[in-house]
C-alpha atoms as one frame of an Amber mdcrd trajectory, in Angstrom:
protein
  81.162 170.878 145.018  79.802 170.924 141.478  83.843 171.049 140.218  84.685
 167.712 141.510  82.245 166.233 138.678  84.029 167.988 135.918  87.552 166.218
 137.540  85.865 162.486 137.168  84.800 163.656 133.487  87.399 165.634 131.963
  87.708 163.696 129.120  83.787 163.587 128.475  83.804 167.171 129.112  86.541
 167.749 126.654  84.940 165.528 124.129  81.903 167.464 123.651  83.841 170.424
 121.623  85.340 167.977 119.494  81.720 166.534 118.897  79.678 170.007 118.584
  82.597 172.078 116.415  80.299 174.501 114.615  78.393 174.960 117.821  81.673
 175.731 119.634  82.944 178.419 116.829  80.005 179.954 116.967  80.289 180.291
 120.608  84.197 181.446 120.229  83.065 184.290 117.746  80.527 185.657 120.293
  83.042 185.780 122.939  85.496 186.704 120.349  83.112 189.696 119.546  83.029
 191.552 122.468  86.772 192.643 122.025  88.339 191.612 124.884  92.208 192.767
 124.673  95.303 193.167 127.120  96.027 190.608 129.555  93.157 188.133 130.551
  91.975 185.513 132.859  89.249 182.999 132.481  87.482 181.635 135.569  86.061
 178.301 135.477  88.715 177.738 132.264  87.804 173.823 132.466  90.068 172.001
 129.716  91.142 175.614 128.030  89.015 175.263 124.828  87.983 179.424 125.119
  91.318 180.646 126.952  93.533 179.137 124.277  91.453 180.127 121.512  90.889
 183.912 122.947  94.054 184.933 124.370  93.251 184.855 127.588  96.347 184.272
 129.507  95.550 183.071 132.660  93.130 180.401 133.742  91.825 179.477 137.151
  89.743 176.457 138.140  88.909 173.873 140.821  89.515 170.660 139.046  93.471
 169.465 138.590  91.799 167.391 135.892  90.456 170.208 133.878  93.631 172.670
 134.626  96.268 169.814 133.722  94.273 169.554 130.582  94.200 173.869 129.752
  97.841 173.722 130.886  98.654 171.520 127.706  96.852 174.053 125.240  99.252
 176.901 127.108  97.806 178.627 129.492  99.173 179.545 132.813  96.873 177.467
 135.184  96.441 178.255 138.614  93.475 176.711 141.409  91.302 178.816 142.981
  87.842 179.315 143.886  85.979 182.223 141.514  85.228 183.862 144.772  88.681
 184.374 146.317  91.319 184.599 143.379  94.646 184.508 143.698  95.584 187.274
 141.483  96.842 190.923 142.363  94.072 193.864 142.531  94.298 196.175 139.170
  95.990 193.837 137.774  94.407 192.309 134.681  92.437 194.087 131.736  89.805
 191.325 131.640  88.416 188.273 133.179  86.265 185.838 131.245  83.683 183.553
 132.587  82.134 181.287 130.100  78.759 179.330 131.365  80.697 179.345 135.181
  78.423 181.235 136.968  75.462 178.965 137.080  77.866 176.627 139.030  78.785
 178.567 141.702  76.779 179.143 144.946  77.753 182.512 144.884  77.969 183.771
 141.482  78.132 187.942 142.561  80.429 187.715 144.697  82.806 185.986 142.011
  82.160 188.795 140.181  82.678 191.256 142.795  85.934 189.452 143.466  87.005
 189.856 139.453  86.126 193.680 139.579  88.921 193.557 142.504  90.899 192.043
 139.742  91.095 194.835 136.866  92.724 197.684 136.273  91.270 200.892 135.090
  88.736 200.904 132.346  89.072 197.079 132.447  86.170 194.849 131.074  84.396
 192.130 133.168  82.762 189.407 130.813  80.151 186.881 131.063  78.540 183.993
 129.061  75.454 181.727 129.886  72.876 180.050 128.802  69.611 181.630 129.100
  67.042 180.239 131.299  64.501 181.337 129.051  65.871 180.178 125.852  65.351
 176.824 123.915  68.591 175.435 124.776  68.331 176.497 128.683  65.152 174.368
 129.169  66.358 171.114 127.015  69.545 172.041 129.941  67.216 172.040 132.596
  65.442 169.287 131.998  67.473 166.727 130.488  70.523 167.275 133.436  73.397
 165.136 132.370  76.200 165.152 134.760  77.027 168.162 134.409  73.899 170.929
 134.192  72.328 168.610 136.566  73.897 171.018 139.113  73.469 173.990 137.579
  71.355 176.770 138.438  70.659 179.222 135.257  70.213 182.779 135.079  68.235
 184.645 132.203  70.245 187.294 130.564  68.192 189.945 132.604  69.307 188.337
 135.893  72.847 188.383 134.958  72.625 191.387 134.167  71.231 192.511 137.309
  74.313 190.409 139.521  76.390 192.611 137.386  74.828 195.937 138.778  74.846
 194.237 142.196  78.406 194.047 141.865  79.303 197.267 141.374  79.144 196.899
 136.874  77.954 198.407 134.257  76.820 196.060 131.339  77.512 197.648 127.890
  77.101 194.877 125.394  75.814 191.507 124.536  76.550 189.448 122.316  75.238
 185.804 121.686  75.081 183.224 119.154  72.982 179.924 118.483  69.796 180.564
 116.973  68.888 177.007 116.321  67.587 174.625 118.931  69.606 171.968 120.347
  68.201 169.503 118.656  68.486 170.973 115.791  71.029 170.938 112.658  74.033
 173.162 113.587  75.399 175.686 111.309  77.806 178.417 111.490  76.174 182.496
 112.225  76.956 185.440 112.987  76.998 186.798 116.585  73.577 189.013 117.798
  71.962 190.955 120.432  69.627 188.524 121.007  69.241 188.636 124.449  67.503
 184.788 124.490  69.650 183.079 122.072  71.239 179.870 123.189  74.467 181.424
 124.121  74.707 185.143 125.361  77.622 186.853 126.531  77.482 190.346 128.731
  80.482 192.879 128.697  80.658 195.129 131.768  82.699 197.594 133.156  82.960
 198.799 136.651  80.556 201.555 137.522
């Protein structure tokens, strides 16, 4: 029940963009970089700060809190669990999830459920943060209210749920090289498979 903590702390939620800004566009341009195109939906859209930005459409979450607030950047909300979504099969051309799967008890058969969702040649996509990498431990350990009930994945386990679920993974790209504790500044995106902030494209197999 991990979403009913992001509906008592939208607003803190929210906040942390506004607080983190080059962080955030450097996480934007690593989603941004795996060319997602054609209608979209995010899962786990929280307050709309990727869906607005991306073009993604369509956003589906647990908390009203967090959907009232992606509804006012324009996007068509809707509330669903990631593992049984309300949406049409071959219907979409994407479906986003960014850092959503290490909140969900059962984070293949979400993506099983968004393979369901596409159309021919569509694109499943997925961003975490490593378990292995710098920022995934200070996650683990430090908690907060929110990544206290998280589980993470390293990018080779994500990768592996993806295969499980009938994808193929064709790209990564990822983003913060520094440290969390570290001075922010705006990159590229990478390959870097232990970055901070990794994303996975897939397609169905």
């Amino acid at each position: 029940m991990s979403w009913r903590v992001f509906g008592d702390l939208v607003e803190r939620y929210d906040s942390w963009y506004a607080r983190n800004n080059i962080t955030y566009e450097n996480e934007l341009d690593a989603v941004a970089a795996l060319g997602l195109r054609g209608l979209g939906a995010e899962i786990g859209v929280g307050t709309g700060r990727f869906a607005s930005k991306l073009g993604a459409r369509i956003g589906i979450d647990l908390s009203e809190g967090m959907l009232r607030a992606a509804a006012g950047r324009g996007v068509e909300v809707l509330r669903a669990p990631a593992e049984r979504l309300p949406l049409r099969a071959s219907s979409l051309d994407y479906v986003l999830f960014v850092v959503t799967l290490c909140f969900l008890d059962d984070p293949t058969g979400a993506l099983v459920e968004a393979s369901r969702a596409l159309r021919g040649g569509g694109v499943v996509a997925a961003c975490i943060v490593p378990a292995d990498s710098e920022w995934g431990r200070y996650y683990a350990s430090k908690g907060g209210p929110f990544y206290r009930l998280a589980r993470f994945y390293t990018t080779d386990e994500l990768q592996s749920m993806m295969r499980s679920a009938g994808l193929d993974p064709d790209t990564i790209s990822s983003t913060l090289s520094y440290g969390p504790l570290d001075a922010p500044h705006r990159e590229r995106p990478s390959s870097n498979p232990r970055a901070g902030f990794v994303c996975i494209r897939s397609r169905a197999a």
